[in-house]
N, C-alpha and C positions, 0 to 999 in steps of 0.2 A: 636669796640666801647665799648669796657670793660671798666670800670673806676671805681672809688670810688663813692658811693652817692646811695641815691634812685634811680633817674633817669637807673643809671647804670644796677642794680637788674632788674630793666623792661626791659630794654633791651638783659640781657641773658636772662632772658626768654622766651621772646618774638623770640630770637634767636633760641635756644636749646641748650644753654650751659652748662649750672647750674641750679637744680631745687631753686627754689624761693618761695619768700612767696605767691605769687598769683596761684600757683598751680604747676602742672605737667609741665613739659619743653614740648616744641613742638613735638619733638624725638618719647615722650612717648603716648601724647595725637595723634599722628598719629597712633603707633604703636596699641593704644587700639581703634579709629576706623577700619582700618583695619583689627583688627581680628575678629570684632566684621559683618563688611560688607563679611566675609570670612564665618563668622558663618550664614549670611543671606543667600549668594547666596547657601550655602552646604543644607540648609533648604529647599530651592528653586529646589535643581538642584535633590532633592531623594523626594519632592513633586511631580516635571514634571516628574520623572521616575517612580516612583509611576501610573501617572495619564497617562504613554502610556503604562506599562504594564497592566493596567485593561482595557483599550481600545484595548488591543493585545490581551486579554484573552476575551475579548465580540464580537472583530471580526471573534477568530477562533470559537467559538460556532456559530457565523452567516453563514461561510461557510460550519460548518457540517449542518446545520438547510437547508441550501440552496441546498448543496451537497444531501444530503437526500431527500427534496423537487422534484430534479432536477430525480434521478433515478425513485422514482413516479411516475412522470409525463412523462418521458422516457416511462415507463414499461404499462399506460395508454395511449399513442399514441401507442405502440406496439398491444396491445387488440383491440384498436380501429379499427387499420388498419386492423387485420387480421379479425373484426366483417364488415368490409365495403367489404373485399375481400369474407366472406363469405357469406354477403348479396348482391352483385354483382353477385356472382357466383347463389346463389339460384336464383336471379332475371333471368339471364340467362338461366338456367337449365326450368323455371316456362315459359320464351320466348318461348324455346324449345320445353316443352311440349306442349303451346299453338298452337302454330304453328304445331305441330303432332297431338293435338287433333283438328282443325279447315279443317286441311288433312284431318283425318279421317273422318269428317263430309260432307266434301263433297263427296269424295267418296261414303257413305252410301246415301247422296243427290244423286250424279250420279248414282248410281245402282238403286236407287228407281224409275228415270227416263228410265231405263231399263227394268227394269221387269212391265209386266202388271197388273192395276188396280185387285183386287178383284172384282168379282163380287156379292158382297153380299149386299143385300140393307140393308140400313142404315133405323135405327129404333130411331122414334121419342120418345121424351118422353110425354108421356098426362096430 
């Protein structure tokens, strides 16, 4: 639809044939949003990189924070256990001895029941 005339002019324009008196040809006005949507998403896409390496760099400090947390608490169950084993063990040992000393008492019960009364009289007090 090329021709002679105004009519014509708007129409390569409109085309992208020839620049014109109404501006930039099609060609060109594509061409300058597109580099301009090129210059957006590149802005976009080193912001998202940006915003998952400092999310990368605040997860690894929470795994050392948690990793350190974790041998703590590791190393406080370790103490615990071996303070429960050795309060078992003393509670055992304290069994033991009870039971040897409640022996012994009868025993010193049973011989008392052996041997005969003193006879020495018992002095009141006035």
């Amino acid at each position: 639809m090329t021709g002679n005339g105004p009519s014509s002019a708007l129409n390569d324009a409109t085309q992208g044939t020839s620049p014109g008196v109404w501006g930039p040809t099609v060609d060109e006005d594509k061409r300058r949003r597109n580099t301009a949507a090129s210059a957006r998403f590149r802005m976009k896409k080193k912001q998202r990189d940006q915003a998952l390496e400092h999310s990368f760099q605040d997860n690894s400090e929470k795994v050392i924070a948690l990793e350190n947390r974790l041998q703590e608490l590791e190393a406080e169950n370790v103490m615990l256990r071996d303070f429960l084993l050795e309060k078992d063990g003393a509670e055992k040992r304290l069994e033991v001895l009870s039971k040897l000393s409640s022996a012994q008492q009868e025993e010193k019960a049973a011989s008392k029941e052996t041997k005969p009364e003193s006879t020495k009289p018992e002095i009141s007090p006035k």
